[in-house]
GUKOLDO-520429 format. One record per residue: residue in one letter; x, y, z of N, C-alpha, C in turn. Coordinates in steps of 0.05 Angstrom, whole numbers, plus 5000, padded with zeros to 4 digits. Example, Ala and Ser with C-alpha at 12.3 -4.5 7.8 and 13.67 -1.06 7.14 Angstrom:
BEGIN
A526448865156524649105156526449345156/S525749555142527349795143525850015157/
END
This chain:
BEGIN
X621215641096622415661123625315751122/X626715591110630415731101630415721074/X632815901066634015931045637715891041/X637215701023641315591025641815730998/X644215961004646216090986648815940987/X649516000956652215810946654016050942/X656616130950658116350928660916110917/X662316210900665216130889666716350897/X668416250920670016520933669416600961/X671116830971670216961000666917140990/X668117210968666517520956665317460933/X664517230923663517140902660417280904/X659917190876655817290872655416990892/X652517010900651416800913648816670897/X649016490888646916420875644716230895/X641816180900640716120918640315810911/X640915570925639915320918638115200935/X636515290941634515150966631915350967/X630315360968628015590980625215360988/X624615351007622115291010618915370997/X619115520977617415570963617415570928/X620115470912620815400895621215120888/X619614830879619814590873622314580868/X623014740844625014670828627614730852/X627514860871629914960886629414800919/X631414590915629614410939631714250931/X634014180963635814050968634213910990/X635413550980634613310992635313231026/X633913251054635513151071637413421080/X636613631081638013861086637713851114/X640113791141640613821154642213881173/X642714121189643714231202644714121233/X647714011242648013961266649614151286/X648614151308649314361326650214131352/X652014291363653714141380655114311405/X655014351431655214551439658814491449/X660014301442662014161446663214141416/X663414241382664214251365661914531351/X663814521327663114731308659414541288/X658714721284655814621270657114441247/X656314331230655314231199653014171199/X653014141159650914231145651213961123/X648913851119648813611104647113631076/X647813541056644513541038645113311021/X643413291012643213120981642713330951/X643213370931642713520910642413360889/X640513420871640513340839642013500821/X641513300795642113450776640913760764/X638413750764636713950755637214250765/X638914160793638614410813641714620796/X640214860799643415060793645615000802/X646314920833647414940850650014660842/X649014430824649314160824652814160815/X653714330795656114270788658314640805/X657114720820657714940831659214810862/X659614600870659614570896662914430892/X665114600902667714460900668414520929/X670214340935671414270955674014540971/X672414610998673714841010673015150993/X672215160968672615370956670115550958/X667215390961663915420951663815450983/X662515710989661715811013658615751009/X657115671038654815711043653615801065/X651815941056649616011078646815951076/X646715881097643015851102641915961117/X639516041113639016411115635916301119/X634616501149631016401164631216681161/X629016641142627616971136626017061160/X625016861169622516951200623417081220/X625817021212628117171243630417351220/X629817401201632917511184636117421197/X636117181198639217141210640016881194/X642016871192644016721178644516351204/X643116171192643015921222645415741223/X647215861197649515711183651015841171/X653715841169655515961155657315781148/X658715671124661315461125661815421097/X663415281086663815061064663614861059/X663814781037664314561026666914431035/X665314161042667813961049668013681040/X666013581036666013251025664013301001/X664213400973661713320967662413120944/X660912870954660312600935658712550914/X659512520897657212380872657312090869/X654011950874653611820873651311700853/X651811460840650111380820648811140838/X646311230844645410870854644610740836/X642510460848642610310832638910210808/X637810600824635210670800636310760784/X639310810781639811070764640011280769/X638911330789639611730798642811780815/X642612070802644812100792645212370812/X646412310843646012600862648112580865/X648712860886651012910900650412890933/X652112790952652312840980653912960986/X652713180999654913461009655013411035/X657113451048658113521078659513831083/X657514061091660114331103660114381118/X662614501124663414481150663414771159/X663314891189661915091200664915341193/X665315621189667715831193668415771210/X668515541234670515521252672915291240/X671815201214673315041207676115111203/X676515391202678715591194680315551209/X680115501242681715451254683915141240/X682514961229684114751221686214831200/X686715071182687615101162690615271170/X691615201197693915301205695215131225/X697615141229699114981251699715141271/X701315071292702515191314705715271316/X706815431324709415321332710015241353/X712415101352713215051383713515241403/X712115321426712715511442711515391474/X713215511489712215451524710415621533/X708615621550707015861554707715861592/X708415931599710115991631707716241643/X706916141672705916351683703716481668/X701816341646700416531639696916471636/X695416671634693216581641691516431621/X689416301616688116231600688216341566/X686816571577685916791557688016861541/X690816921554693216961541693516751521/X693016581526693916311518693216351486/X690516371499687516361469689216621450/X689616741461690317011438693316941426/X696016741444697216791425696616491399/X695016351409694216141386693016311365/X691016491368689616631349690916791341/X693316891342695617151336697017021318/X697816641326699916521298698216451279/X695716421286693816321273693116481246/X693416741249692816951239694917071219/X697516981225699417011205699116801189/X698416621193698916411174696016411147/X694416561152692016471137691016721113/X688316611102687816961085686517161104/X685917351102685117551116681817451114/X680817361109678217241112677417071131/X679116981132680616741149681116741185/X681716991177682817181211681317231222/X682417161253679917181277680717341302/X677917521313679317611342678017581355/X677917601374677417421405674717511406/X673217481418670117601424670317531449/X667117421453666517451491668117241493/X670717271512672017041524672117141555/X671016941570671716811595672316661609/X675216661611677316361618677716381647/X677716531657678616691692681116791689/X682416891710684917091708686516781726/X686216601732689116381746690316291721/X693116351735695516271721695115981715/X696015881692695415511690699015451685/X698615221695701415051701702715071671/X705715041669707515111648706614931624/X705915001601705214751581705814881559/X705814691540707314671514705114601484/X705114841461704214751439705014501435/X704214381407703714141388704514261370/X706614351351707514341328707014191310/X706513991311705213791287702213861285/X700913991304697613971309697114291293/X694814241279693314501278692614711295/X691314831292691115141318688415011338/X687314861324684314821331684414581352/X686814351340687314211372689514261384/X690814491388691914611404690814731427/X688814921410685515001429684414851452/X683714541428683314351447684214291473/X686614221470688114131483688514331506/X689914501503690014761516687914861541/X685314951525683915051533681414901537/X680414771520676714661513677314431546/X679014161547679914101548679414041586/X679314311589679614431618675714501623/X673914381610671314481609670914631601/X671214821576670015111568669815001533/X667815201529666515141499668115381483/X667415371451668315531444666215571409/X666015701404664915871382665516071366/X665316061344666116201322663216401304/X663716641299662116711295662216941269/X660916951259660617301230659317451234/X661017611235660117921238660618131225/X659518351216660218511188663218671188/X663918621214667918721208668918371221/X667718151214670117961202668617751228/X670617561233669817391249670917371277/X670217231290670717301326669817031338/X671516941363672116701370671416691397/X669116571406667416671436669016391456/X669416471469670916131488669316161524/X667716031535667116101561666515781569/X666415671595664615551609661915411592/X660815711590657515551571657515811560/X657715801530655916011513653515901506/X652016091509649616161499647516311521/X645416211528643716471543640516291557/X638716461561636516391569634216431553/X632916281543630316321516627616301540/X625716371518622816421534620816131525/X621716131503619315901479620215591498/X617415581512617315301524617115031506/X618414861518618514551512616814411526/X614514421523612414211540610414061521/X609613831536607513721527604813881522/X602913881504601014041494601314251481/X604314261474605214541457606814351437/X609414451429610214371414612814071417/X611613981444613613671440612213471425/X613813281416613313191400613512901410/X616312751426616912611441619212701456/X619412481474621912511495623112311502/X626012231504626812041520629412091539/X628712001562630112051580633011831589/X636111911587637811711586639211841618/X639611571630641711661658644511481651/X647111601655649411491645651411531677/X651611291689652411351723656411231716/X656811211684659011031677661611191688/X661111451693663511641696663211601740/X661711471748661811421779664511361788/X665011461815667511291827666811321848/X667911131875666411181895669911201912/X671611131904673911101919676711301903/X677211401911679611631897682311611893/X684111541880686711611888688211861879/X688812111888690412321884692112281871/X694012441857696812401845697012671837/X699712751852700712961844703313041827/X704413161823706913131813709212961797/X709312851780711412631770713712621780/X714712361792717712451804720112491786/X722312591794724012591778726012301787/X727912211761728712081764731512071742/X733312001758735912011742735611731709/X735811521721735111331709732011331692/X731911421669728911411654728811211640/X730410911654729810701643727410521664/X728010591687726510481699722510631706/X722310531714718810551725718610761747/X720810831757720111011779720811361765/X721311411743721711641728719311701717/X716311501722714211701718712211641744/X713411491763711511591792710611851795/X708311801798707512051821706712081845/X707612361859705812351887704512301889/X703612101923700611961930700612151954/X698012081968697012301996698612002020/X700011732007699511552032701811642057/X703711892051705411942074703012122090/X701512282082699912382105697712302099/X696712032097694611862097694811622105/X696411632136695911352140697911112126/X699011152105700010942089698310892069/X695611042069694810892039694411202023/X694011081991693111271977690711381968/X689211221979685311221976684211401991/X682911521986680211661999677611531992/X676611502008673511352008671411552020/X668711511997666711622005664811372010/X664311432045664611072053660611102048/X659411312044656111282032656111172007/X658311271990657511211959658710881956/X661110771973661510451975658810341970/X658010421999655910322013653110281999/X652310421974650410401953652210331927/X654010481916654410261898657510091901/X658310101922660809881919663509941918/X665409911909668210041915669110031878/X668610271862669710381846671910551845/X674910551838677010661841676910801811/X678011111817679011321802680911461811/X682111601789684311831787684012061785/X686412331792685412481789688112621782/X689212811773691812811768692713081778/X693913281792694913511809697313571789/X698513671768702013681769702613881778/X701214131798701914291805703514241834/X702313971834701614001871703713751880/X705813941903708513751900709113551930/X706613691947707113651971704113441972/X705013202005703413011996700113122017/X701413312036699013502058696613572038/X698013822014696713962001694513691986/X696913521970694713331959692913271973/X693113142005691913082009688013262009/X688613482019686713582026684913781997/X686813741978685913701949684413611947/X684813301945684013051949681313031955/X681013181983678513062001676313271987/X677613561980675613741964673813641938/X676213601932674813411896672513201902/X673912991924671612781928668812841930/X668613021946665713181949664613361936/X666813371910664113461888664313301864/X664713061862664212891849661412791844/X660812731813657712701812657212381810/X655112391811654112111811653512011769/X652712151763651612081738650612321720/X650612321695648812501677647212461670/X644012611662642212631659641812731624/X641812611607639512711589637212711574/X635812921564633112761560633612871524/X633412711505632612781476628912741473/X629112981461626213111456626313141422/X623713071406622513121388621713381385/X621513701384621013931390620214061366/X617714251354617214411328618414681345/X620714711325621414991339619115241325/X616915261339614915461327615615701320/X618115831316619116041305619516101285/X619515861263619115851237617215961231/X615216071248612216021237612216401228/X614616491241615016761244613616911274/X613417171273612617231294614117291308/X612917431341615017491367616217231376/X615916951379616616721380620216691382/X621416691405623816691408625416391399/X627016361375628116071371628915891405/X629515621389630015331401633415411389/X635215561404637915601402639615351412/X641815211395643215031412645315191440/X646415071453646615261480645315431503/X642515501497640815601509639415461530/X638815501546636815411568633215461562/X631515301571628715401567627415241583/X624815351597623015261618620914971601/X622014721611621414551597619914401615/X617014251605615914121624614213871614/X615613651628614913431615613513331641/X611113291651609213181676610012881680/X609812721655609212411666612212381671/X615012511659617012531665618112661693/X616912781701617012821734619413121715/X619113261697621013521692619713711694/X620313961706619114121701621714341702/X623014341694625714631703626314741676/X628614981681630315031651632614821654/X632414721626634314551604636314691583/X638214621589641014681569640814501542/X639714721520640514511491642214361491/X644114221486647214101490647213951458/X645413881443645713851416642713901398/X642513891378640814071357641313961331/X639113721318638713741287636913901280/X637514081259635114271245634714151221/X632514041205632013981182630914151175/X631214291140630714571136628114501122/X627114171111625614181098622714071116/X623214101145620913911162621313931193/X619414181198620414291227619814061245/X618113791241617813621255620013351267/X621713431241624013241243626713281256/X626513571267628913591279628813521305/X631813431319632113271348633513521366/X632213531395633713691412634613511432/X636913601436638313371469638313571493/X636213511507636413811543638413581560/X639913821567642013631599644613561586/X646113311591647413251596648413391630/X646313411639646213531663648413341684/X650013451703651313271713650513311745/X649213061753647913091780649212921803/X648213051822649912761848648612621860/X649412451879648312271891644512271901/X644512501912642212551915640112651897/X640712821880639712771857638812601843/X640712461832640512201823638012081829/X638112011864635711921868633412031868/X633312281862630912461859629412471835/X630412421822630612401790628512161785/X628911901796627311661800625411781807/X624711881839622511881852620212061840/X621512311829620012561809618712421787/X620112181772619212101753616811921757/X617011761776615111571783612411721797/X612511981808609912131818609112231788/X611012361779609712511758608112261734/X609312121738607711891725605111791730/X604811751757602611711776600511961770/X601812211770599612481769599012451735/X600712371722599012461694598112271673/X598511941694596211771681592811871691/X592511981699589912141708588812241680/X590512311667589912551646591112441622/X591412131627591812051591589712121571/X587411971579585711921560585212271552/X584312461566583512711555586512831539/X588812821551590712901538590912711508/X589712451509590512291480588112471460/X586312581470583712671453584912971448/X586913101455587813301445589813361434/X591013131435593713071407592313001389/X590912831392589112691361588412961349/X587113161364585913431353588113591342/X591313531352593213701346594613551321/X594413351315595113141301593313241272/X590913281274589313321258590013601243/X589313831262591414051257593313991235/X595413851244597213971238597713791210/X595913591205595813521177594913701164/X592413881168591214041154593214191139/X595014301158596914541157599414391134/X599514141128601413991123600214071084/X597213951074595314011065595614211049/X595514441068596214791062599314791044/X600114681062603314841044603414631022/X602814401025601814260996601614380967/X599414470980597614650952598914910952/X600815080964602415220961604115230949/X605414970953606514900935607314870907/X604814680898603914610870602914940853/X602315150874601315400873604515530855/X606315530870609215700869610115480845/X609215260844611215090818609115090790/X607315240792605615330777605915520759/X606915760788607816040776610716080763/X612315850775614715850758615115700730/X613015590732612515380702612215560689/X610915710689608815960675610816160662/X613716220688614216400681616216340659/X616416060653618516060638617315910605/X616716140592614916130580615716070542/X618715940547619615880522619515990501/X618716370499620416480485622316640482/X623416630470626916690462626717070460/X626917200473627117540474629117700462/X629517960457632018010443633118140458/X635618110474637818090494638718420492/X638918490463639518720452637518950447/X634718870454632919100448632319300468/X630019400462629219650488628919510512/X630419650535629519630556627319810568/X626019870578624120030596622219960607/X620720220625618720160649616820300633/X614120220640611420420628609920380649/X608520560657605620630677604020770660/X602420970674599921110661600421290651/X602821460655604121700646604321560609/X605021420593605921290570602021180561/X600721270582597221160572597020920552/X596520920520595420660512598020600499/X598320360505600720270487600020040469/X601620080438601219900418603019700420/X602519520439603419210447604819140427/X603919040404605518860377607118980369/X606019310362607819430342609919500367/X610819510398612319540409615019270410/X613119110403615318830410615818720386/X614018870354616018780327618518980319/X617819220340620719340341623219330356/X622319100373625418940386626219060419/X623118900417623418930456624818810472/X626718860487628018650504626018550532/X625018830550622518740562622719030583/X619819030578617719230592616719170621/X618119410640616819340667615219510673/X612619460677609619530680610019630717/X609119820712608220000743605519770757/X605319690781602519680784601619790813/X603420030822602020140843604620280856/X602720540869604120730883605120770913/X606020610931605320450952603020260959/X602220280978598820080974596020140967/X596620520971594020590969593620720946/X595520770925595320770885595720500870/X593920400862594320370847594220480819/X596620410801596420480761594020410758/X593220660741590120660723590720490700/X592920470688593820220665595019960670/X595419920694597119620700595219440688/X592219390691591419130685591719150654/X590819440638590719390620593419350603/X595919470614598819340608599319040618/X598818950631599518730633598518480612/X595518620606594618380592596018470565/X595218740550596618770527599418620531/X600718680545603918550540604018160541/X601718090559600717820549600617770524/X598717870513597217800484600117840465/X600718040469604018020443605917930441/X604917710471607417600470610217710473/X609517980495611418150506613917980534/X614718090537617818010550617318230575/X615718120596615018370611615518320644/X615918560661615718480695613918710698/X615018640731611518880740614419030760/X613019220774614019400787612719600811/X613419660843611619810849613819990860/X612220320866614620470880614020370917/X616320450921616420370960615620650961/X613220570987611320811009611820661031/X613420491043612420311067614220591086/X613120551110614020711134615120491156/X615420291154616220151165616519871154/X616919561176617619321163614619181162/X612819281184610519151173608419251151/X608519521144608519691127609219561096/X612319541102613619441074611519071078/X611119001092610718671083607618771075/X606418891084603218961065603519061047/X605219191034605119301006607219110993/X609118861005608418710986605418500972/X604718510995601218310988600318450968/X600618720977598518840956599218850922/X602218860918603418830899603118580886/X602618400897602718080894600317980880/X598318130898594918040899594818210875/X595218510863595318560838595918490815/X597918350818597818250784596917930791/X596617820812594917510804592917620797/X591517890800588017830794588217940770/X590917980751590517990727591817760710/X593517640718595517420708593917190710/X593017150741591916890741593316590735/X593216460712594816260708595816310674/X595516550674597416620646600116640651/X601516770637604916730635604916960656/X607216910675607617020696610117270686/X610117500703613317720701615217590705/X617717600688619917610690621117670713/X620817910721621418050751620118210762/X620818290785618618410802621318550815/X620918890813621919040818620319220840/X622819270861621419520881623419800872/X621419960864622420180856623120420886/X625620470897626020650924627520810904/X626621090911627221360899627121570923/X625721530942625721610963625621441000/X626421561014626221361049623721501064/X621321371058619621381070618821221092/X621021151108621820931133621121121159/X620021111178619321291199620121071226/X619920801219620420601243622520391238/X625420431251626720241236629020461215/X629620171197631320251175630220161151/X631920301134630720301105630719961097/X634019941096634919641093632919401105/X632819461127630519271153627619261130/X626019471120624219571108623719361088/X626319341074626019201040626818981047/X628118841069628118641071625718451076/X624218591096621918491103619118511076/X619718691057618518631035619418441020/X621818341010623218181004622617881018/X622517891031621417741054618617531048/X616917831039614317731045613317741018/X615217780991615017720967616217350967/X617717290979618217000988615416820999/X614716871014613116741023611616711004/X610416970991607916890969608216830939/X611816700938613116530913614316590900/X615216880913616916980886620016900893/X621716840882624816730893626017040895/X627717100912630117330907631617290874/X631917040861632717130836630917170814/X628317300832626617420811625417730818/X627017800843627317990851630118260836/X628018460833630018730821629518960841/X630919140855631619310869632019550844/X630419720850631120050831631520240844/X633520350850635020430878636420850860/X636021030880636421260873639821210876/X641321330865644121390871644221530904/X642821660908642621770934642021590956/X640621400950639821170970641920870970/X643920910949644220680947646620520969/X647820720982649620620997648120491025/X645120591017644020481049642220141043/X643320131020640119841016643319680995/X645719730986646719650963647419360974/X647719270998648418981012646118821016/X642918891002641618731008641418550989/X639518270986639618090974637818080941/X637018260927636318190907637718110878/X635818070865637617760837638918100826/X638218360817640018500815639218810821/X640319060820641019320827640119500800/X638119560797637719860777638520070779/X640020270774640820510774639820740761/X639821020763638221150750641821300742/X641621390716643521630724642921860694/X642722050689640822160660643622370647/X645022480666647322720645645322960638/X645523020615644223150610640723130588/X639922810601637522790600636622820573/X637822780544637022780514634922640504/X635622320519634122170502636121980483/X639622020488640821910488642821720502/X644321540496646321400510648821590513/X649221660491651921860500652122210504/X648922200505649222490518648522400558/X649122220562648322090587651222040601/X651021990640653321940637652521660658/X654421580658654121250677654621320701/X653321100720652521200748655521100748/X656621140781659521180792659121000823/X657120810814656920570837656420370817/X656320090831655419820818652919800813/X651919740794649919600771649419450764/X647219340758646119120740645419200715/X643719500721642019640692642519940701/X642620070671642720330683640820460666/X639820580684637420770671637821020661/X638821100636639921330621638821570610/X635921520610633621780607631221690614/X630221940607627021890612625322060604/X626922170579625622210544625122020526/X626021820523626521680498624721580491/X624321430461622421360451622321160439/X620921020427621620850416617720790400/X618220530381615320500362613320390380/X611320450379608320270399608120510423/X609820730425608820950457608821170439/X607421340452607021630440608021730464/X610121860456611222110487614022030493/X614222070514616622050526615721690541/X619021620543619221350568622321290581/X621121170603623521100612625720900598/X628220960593630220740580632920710596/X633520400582635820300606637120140587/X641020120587642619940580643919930597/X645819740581648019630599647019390616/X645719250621645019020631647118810630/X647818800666649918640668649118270661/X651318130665650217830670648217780683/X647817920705645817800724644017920719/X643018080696640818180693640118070668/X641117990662640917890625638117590620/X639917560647637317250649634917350656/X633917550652631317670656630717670621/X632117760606632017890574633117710563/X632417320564632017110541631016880562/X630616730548629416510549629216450584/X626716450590626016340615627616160633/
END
């Protein structure tokens, strides 16, 4: 379902610590909070065993967690607390806490400055303007969708001691508007409105994917009686009490300072509140301030926390369960049926059943309020009618969805199978031949190829979907039996992303029906030499193969990309463990009649004469194998 990347740095390599289809790659309690009122975090537990375990330092270790079903990134942030803890079985983990790229805002101060006459938005930009001198360029932010309104706000003053972020606060959030931080491929951008986010399609109802619901009413913020205050007086003496009075409405009220909403007494009683004006100097204006505000005062907030399977994991057209978003939610015995505002969001990456959604914090009034009762108590009445058949179709969905629980089970134990396999405890020579063979190289002498110091052989097993190599099964097994150091490889034909995810199957389903539960490839390479993309993009293309080589167990760091120099500026930012290069000179059959490609590498492929003991003819050959390719050529 997700995948959590670690780097060291802005621009570091990313090594992967999490995948839902790797045992061995599987962080404890991985949970995601969303907050439409703060920046997300990201929680986990980690072992020892995992890569990731002594890689995680404080502020420096970037992560992302990455939903292939949707290709988007659900998290972006650092490292911020991570704890090692020894309990008291003995195990020996870490608890990580990171925190969301909005955290960036905290890593600068303010100066002292007045802001006179100016509007919101101004405000926001010159916080993000000091903000921006002070930090790394990674760091730096510019404004995105902001909508604050164009009214001037009364004269106010930074916090010099405070960071940029509760200056923000203070400033702007403060006044009701949210704010968000976001990545984007020229840098990051800082969204501030009322309500971000949007309107989704994927319903929240009973018989689909709710799970439970509970409904909370909070009437604690009520007042039924008002007092205005405008202005602070001035006062010579700021020893006494009257140097922070403020204006009341009681010179043009009669003598008093109260406004009463003599219905809401009248149901719940005489509750007194404040309200504070410093614009407003005159006691008329207050007053009739005053009487505006009273009548849009709410009675109480509404929310309901729901149990929810966001079924978009599952892939598909299926639009996500977004925090901020609204969606047509309908709960019957709850008397709901409208769109609901996410307002908070746990995602557990390891158990789509476990995550919590909060709809509302809706803020309703008097009448409402009581509507709210009466809706609930019909809808109650209408859909005890329909317990008993509704309980006989959860049981059925219940059943389901163990089955499905079952399934990824044995998928499981399937993918921790193939990685057992692949690491097959023996030691390869780091320094020998590299190359690819297909049918063109016909019979090859397996032993006598790998007692002359193979580093490892990547086997062709098909020409898009509809060639397959006339030699793959029989190369694969020969390179079995010798105890070869070997991967497989197919060229890209996809014309598109659903295209590319069938010719990964097909690639997949080919060498299990020769591997089976013998020692598995090293790597699995997609060979693009040409853009045979007609729908879409190239990039989009291999992702979605990439993709759908995931699902059926292969990790991205067992993924190789063999990319033309001509193609490579269009695929060089995607995610595989590393980058093949072709580059030949003048094509000998040597290294130094060859010249090195003039982009980044992992391997470079230097002819495709050469020879070597166990082939008759010509073959493809490759050095230079960077770090990240090397762990392909020794020990599993």
């Amino acid at each position: 379902m997700y995948q959590v990347f670690i780097r060291q740095g802005w621009n570091g390599e990313e090594t992967l610590i999490h995948s839902a289809h790797v045992n061995e790659l599987k962080l404890i309690s991985p949970q995601i909070t969303y907050d439409v009122t703060a920046f997300p975090a990201f929680t986990f537990s980690i072992y020892p065993d995992n890569p990731g375990y002594s890689m995680l330092n404080y502020l420096t270790t970037f992560v992302r967690v990455y939903k292939p079903s949707k290709h988007r990134n659900v998290f972006e942030g650092r490292v911020l607390l991570p704890t090692e803890t020894l309990d008291t079985s003995g195990d020996l983990h870490k608890e990580v806490t990171c925190e969301q790229l909005g955290a960036f805002l905290h890593d600068s101060v303010q100066p002292f400055q007045k802001f006179a006459g100016q509007t919101r938005a101004q405000i926001l930009q010159s916080l993000i303007t000091a903000h921006n001198t002070q930090v790394d360029s990674y760091k730096q932010l510019k404004l995105g969708n902001v909508s604050l309104g164009t009214a001037k706000v009364a004269d106010t003053y930074t916090d010099d001691s405070a960071t940029t972020y509760d200056n923000i606060s203070t400033l702007i959030l403060a006044s009701g508007f949210e704010l968000a931080v976001r990545h984007e491929s020229d840098g990051l951008y800082v969204d501030c409105a009322k309500s971000i986010g949007g309107t989704g399609i994927q319903q929240i109802r009973l018989k689909g994917n709710l799970l439970s619901a509970t409904r909370s009413i909070d009437p604690s913020a009520l007042i039924t009686v008002l007092k205005p205050l405008g202005q602070a007086a001035e006062s010579a003496d700021t020893n006494t009490d009257e140097s922070t009075a403020r204006l009341t409405i009681a010179s043009a009220n009669g003598g008093s300072p109260y406004l009463k909403d003599a219905d809401m007494v009248a149901q719940f009683g005489t509750i007194v509140g404040t309200n504070e004006w410093d614009d407003v100097t005159d006691a008329k204006t207050l007053l009739t301030t005053g009487q505006a505000y009273l009548k849009t005062l709410n009675t109480a907030t509404v929310s309901v926390q729901v149990s929810a399977v966001d079924v978009s994991v599952l892939g598909g057209d299926v639009d996500e369960l977004l925090c901020g978003y609204s969606y047509p939610t309908k709960v019957p015995v709850m008397g709901i049926d409208e769109s609901l505002r996410i307002t908070q969001q746990t995602l557990d990456l390891n158990d789509a059943t476990a995550g919590t959604i909060t709809l509302g914090d809706r803020v309703v009034g008097q009448e409402s309020y009581n509507a709210v009762l009466t809706n609930a108590l019909a809808g109650l009445k209408k859909f005890n009618k329909q317990l008993i058949a509704d309980r006989v179709r959860t049981t059925a969905a219940l059943t389901a969805a163990n089955n499905a629980v079952t399934q990824l089970a044995a998928l499981s134990k399937k993918v921790d199978a193939l990685t057992t396999a692949s690491d097959d405890g023996v030691q390869y020579d780091p320094t020998g031949y590299i190359l690819d063979v297909s049918k063109y190289q016909a019979d090859i002498n397996w032993p006598t190829l790998v007692s002359a110091g193979l580093a490892i052989a990547v086997i062709r097993i098909q020409d898009g979907s509809s060639v397959a190599d006339t030699y793959y099964k029989t190369n694969i097994q020969g390179a079995i039996d010798a105890g070869a150091n070997y991967g497989v490889y197919a060229f890209f034909r996809a014309v598109s992303e659903t295209d590319a995810e069938t010719e990964a199957g097909d690639f997949y389903t080919r060498v299990q029906s020769v591997v089976g539960s013998q020692r598995q490839p090293r790597l699995w390479m997609i060979d693009v030499e040409t853009n045979p993309v007609t729908e879409g993009t190239l990039k989009a293309a291999l992702t979605s193969y990439m993709d759908q080589l995931n699902v059926l167990g292969v990790p991205d760091s067992r993924i190789v990309v063999y990319v033309s120099t001509s193609l490579y500026s269009s695929i060089n930012t995607i995610r595989p463990a590393a980058l093949w290069v072709p580059r030949y000179g003048t094509n000998d059959g040597t290294v130094s009649g060859s010249t090195k490609p003039d982009v980044a590498y992992d391997l470079w492929q230097y002819t495709s004469v050469g020879t070597v003991p166990g082939i008759s003819g010509d073959v493809d050959m490759s050095t230079d194998p960077s770090t990240k390719f090397k762990v392909f050529l020794t020990k599993g």
